[in-house]
Every structure is written in C-alpha cells, then in structure tokens.
N, C-alpha and C positions, 0 to 999 in steps of 0.2 A: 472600507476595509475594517472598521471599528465592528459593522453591524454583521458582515460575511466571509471575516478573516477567517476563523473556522474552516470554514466550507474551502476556502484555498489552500490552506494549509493541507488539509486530507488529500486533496484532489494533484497539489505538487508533490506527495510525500507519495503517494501510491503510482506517478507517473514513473518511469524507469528514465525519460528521455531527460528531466533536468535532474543536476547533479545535485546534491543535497548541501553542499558548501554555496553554492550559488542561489539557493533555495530561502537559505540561512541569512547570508548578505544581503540579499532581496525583500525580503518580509524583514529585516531590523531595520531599513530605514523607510517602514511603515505606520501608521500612528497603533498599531495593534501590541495588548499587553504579551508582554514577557509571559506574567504565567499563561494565557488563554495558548499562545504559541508551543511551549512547554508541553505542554498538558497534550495539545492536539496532536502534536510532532509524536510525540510517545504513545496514544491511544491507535493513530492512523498506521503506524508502522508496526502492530505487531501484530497484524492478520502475517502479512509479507515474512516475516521474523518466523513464524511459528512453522511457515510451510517449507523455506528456507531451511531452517533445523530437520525439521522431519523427513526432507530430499537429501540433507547430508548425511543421516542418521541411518538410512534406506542405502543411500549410497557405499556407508564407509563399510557395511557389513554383507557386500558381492565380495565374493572370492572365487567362482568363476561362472562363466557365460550363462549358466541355467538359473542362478541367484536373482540375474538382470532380471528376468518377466516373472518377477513376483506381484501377487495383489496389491503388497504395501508402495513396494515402489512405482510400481506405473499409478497408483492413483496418487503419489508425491507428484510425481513428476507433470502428471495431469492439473492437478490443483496450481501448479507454478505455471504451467500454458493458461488453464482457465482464471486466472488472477487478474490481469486487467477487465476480461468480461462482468466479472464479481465485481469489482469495482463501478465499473460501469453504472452499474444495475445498483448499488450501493449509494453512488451521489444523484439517481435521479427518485431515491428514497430520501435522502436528507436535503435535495437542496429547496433549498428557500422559497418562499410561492413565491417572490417577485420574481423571482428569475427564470420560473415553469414557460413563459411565451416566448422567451429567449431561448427558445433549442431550433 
C-alpha cells in the first residue's frame, strides 16, 4: 500500500461503484500517508468534477426540446458515458510495471 496506494486511490476515486465515505474509511486504516491520499483524492477527481460541471452547465441552459441536441451538450454528455473507458486507458498508463502481468 506504502509503494501503490496512489494507484488505488485513482482507480477507487474514478470507480462510481464504491462510495467515497467507505473509500475514506478503508484507505485510513492503511499504512499510506495522509498527504500522498489528499493530494491523489483531489488530482483523481477533477477529470470527473470538470465534466460533471460542464453537463450541468450544458444542461441548466435547455429551455426547450431543440436546445437538447446541441454540440455542447451531447459531447458533455458523451464525455460522462465515455469516462470510465478514459479511465480505463489512464490506469493502464500509470500502473506500475509490477502489476503490468497481472491483467
């Protein structure tokens, strides 16, 4: 955990399936530092944060049906479907060579 907590942290922080209070509870009673958690917790979630904002932002500004199929917001909305694939493709750029025979 000491040498690949990073790499967990991203990988729980970009999953939708565990919740992030249990995410939280789980990795503190690990031997991994507070800041290296901090730091990762906060770099890992604002791909998700930015696309999030930008679907709200696309969203709050329909006012009727023809607004819907605009450019901005189908590739918001897109980018929020394509987001675990990005991810995907993102931790098999950073993970670790020990773990590369592990897939």
């Amino acid at each position: 955990m000491r040498r690949e907590g990073a790499f967990y942290v991203v990988a729980l922080r970009l999953l939708p399936v565990f919740p992030f209070s249990l995410t939280n509870i789980t990795l503190g009673m690990t031997a991994m530092r507070t800041t290296t958690f901090y730091v990762v917790s906060q770099l890992s979630t604002l791909p998700a944060i930015a696309i999030y904002a930008n679907a709200g932002t696309r969203l709050a500004e329909v006012k009727s049906m023809s607004d819907v199929v605009t450019p901005e917001l189908i590739s918001a909305l897109c980018l929020l479907g394509l987001l675990p694939w990005i991810a995907k493709a993102a931790f098999k750029l950073i993970r670790p060579a020990g773990n590369k025979d592990s897939e």
